[in-house]
C-alpha positions as CSV (number, residue, x, y, z in Angstrom):
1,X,68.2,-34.1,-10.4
2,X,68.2,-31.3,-7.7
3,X,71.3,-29.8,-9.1
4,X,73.1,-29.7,-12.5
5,X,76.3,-27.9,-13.1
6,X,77.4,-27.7,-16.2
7,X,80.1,-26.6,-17.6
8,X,81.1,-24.5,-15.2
9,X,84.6,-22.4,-15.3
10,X,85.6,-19.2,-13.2
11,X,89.0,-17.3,-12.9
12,X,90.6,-14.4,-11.6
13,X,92.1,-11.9,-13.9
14,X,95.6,-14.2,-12.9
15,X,95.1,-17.0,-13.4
16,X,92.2,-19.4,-14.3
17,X,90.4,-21.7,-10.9
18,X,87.7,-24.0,-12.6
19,X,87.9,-25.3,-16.3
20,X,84.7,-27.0,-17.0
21,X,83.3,-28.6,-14.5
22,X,79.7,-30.7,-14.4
23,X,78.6,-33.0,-12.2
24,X,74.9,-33.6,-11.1
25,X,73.4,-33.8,-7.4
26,X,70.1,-35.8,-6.2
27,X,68.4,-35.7,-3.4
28,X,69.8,-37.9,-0.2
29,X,72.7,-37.5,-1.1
30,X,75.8,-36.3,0.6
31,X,79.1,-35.8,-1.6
32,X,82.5,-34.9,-0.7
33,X,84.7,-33.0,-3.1
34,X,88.2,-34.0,-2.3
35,X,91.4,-32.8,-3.9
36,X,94.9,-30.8,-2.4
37,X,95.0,-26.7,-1.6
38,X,94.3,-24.3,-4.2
39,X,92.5,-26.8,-6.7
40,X,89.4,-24.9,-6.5
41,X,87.3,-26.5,-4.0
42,X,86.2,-23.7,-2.2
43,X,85.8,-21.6,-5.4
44,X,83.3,-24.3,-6.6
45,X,81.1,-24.4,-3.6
46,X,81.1,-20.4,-4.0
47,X,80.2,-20.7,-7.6
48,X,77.2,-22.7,-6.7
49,X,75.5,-20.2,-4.8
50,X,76.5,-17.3,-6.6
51,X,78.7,-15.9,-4.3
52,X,81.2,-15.7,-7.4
53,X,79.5,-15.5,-10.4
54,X,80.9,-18.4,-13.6
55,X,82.6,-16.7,-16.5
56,X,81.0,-19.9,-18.4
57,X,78.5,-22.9,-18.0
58,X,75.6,-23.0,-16.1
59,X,74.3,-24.3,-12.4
60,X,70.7,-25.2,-12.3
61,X,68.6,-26.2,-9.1
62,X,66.1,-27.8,-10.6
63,X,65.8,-26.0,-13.4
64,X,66.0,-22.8,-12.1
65,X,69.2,-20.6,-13.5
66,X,71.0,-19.9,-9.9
67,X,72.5,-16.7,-11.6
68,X,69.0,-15.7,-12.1
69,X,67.7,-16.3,-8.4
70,X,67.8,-13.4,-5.6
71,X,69.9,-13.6,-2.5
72,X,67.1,-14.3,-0.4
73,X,65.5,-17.4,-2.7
74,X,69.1,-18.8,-2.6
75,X,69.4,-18.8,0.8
76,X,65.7,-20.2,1.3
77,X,67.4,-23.2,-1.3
78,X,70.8,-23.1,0.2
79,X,72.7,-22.8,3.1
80,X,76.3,-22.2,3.2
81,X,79.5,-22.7,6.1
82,X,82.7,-21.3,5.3
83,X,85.8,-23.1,6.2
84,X,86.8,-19.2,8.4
85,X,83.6,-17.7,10.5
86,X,84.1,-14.5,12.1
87,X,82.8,-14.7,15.6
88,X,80.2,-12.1,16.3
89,X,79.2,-10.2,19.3
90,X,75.8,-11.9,19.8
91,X,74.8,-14.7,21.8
92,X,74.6,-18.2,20.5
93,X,71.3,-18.5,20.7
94,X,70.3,-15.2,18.7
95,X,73.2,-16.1,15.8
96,X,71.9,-19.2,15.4
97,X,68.2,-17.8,15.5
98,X,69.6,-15.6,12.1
99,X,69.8,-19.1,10.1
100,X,65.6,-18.5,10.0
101,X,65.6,-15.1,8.2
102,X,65.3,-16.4,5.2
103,X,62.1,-18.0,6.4
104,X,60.8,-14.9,8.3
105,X,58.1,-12.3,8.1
106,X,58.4,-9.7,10.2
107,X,58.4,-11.2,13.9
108,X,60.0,-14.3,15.2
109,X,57.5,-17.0,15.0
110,X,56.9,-19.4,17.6
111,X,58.0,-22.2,15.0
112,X,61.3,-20.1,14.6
113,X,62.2,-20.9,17.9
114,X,61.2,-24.6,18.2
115,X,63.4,-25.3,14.9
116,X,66.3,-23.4,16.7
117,X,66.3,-24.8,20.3
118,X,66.0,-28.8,18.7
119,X,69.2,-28.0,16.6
120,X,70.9,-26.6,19.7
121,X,69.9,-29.6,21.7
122,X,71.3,-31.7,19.1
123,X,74.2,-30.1,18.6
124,X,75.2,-30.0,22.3
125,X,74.5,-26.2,22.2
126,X,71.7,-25.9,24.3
127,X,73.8,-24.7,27.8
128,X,76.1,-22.4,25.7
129,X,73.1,-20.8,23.9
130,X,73.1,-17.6,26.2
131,X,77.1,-17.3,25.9
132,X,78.5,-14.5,23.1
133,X,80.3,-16.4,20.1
134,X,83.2,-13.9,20.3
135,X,84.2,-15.7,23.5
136,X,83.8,-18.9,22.2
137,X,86.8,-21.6,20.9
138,X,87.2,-22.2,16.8
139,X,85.2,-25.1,16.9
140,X,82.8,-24.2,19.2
141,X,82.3,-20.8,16.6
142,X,82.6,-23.7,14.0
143,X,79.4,-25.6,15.4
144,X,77.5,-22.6,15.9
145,X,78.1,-21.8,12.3
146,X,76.9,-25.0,11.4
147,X,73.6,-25.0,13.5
148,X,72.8,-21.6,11.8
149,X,73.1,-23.7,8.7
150,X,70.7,-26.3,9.7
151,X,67.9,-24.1,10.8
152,X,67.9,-22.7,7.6
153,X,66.1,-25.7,6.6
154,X,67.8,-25.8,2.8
155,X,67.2,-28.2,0.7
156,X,70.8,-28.6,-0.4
157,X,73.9,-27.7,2.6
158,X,77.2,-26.4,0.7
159,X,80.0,-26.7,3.6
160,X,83.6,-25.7,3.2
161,X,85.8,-27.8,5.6
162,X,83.3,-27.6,8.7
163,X,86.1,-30.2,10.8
164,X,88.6,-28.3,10.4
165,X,88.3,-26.9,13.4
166,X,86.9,-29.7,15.7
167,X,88.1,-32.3,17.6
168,X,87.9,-36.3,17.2
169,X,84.0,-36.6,18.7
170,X,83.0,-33.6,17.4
171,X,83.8,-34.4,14.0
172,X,82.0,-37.8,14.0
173,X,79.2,-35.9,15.8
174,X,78.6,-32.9,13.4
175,X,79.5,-35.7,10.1
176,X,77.3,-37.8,11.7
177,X,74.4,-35.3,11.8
178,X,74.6,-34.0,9.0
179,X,74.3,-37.5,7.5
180,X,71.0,-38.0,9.2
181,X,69.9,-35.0,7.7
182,X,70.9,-35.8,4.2
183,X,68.7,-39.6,4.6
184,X,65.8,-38.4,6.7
185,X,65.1,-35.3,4.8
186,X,66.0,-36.0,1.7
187,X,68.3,-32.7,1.7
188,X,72.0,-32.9,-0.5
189,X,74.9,-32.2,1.0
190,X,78.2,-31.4,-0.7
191,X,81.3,-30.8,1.8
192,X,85.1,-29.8,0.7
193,X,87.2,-32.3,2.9
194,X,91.1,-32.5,3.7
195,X,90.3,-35.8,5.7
196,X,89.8,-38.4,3.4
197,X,89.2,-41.0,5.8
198,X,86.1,-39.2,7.2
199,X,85.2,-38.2,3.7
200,X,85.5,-42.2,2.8
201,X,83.4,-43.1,6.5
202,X,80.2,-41.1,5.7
203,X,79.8,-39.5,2.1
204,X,77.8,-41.4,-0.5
205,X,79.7,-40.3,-3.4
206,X,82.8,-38.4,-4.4
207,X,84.6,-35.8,-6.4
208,X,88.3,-35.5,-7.0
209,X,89.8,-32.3,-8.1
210,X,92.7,-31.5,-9.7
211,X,94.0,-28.6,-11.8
212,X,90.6,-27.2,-11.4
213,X,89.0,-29.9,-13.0
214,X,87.3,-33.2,-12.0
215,X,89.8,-35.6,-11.6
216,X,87.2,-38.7,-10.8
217,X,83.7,-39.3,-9.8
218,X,81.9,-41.8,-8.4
219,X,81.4,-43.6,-5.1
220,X,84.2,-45.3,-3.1
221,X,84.9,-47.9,-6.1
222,X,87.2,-44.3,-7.3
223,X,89.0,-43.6,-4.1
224,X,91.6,-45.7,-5.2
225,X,95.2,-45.8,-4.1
226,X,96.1,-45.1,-8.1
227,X,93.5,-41.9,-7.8
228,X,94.5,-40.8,-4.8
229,X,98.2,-40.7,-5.5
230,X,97.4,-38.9,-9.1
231,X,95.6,-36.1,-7.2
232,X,98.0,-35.7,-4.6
233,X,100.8,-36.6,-5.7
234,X,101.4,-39.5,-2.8
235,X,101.8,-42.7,-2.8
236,X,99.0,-44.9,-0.5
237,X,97.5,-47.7,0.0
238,X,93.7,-48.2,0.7
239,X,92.6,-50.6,3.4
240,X,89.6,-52.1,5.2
241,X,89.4,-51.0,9.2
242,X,86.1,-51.7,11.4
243,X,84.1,-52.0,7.8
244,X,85.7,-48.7,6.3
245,X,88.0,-47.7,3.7
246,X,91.6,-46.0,5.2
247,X,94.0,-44.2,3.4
248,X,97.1,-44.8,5.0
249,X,100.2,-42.8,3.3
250,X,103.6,-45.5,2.3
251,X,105.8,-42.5,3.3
């Protein structure tokens, strides 16, 4: 396995967020954690790369104790997209060139640039590279944050609603990308998701929260009509469109 999590709880002084949570991760393979506001989600991915540090349990990359790791070995393991980016005065280019410091001596090598100008060309960014993010729309900001991501080159992407702010074809383009990623370089992906009918279209497996604990696991056999009305308290039905699973709501 590439990542275990065992056990893992965290709260606030408040009120508790996660109450023993484990699940494994392999290679390839790209999971969506699923579940309504304030179930933790976000707090999880957090939790993974030590940006909040578990009150209990354990999260392992490959053996390796993450609480144990430095910043800069997780973000050499890990990269990380937050559901809100602050735009920054910089140009696109240069803060998508910053995904590549964790990777970086002391000057910007000439492989630096190669890895970022392919991601920008893939990500349609290539004629906007020279414009400032701070002038740029949400999701524009939002696929600049992702690019940064990918030229990281992790080995395991941890991304906290990155549609949220896109449109329709930029969705499927950004999903679909990060799919390809996930297959041809054996990289794991976990992504928190609102949308459950993109989750259903390209993730390979899924995780349903509730209360701050796993509600379900597994691959699409447990998105189920009963599962998703549990979790979210309303009542679908789960149909086959163009080869894919939709939820469609009965209210």
């Amino acid at each position: 396995m590439m990542l275990e999590v065992d056990g893992v709880g965290f709260g606030y002084p408040s009120h508790p967020v996660l109450e023993e949570v484990s699940f494994s991760v392999r290679p390839a393979e790209f999971i969506a954690v699923l579940g309504p506001n304030g179930v933790g989600k976000t707090t999880l991915l957090r939790c993974l790369n030590a940006l909040l540090r578990p009150g209990v349990g354990s999260v392992l990359l490959e053996d390796r104790d993450v609480l144990a790791m430095s910043r800069p070995e997780i973000a050499r393991e890990m990269a990380y997209v937050s559901q809100r980016t602050q735009p920054m005065r910089m140009t696109v280019f240069d803060s998508v060139l910053l995904g590549r410091r964790p990777h970086m001596g002391f000057d910007v090598t000439s492989r630096d640039l190669a890895i970022t100008e392919a991601i920008l060309q893939r990500l349609d960014l290539a004629e906007l590279a020279l414009r400032y993010v701070d002038e740029m729309s949400g999701g524009e900001v939002q696929k600049v944050a992702i690019a940064r991501a990918l030229v990281q080159e992790p080995r395991i992407l941890l991304l906290d609603e990155p549609t949220s702010s896109l449109d329709l074809k930029n969705q499927l383009e950004i999903l679909g990308l990060v799919r390809d990623v996930v297959r041809e370089h054996g990289v794991a992906a976990l992504m928190t998701m609102h949308d459950l009918n993109l989750a259903l279209r390209f993730a390979d497996r899924f995780i349903l929260m509730k209360g701050g604990a796993i509600h379900a696991a597994g691959g699409r056999e447990v998105v189920t009509a009963e599962t998703i009305g549990c979790v979210y308290d309303v009542q679908v039905t789960v149909e086959q469109c163009c080869g894919f699973p939709v939820v469609v709501p009965c209210v």
